[in-house]
C-alpha positions in Angstrom: 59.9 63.1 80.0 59.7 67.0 79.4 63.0 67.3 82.3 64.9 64.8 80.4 64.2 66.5 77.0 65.6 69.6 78.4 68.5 68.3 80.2 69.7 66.6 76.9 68.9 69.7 74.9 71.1 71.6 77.6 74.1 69.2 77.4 74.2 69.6 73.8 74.4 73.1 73.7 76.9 73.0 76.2 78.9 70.7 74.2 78.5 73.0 71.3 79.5 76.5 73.5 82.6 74.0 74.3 83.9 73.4 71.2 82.5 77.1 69.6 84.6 78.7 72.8 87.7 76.2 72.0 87.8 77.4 68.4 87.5 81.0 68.9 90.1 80.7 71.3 92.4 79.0 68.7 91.8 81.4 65.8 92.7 84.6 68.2 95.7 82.7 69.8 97.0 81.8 66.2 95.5 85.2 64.5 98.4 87.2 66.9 100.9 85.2 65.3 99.8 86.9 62.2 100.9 90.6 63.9 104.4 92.2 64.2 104.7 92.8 67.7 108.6 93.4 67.9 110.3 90.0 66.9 109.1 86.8 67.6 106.3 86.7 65.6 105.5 84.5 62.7 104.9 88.0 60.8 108.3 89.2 62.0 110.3 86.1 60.9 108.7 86.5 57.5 109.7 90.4 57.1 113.2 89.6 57.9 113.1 86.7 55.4 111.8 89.0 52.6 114.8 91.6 53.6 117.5 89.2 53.6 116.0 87.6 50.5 115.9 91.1 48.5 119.5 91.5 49.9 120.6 88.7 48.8 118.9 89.4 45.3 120.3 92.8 45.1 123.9 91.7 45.9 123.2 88.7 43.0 122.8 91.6 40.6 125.6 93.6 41.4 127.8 90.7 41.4 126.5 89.8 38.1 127.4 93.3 36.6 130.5 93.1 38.1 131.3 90.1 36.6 129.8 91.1 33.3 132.2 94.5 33.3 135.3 91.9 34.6 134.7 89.9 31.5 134.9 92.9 29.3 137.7 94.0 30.6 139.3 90.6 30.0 137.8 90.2 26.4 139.5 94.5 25.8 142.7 93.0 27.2 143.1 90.0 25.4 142.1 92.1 22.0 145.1 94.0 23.2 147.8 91.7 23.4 146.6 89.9 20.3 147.1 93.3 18.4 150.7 93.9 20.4 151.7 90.6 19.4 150.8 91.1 15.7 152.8 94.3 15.2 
């Protein structure tokens, strides 16, 4: 009786060492995805999505003010050839 009480009590910690070895193995496989290590990481992709998003942003401004000036420009004109055509 006392042999069988052990052996279970053995196979359930090995069960558990299993599955606590299994999931310590997971976290640190998936943790290093979390690292820059030079490119192919998930951390990696997500830095070059932030740059090309605050590009992208930056260009959205200037071509905003660009467009605003442009517009001015046009509005300055126009006043212009209202006035010429006036006289």
């Amino acid at each position: 009786m006392f042999y069988m009480i052990v052996g279970i009590a053995v196979g359930v910690i090995s069960i558990i060492a299993g599955f606590a070895g299994a999931i310590r193995w997971l976290v640190k496989h998936y943790l290093q995805e979390l690292k820059p290590n030079g490119g192919s990481s998930l951390k990696d992709q997500i830095n070059r999505l932030e740059a090309r998003i605050q590009n992208s942003e930056t260009w959205g401004k200037e071509t905003y003010r660009r467009t605003e000036k442009l517009e001015e420009q046009i509005d300055d004109l126009y006043a212009k050839l209202i006035r010429h055509l006036d006289k």
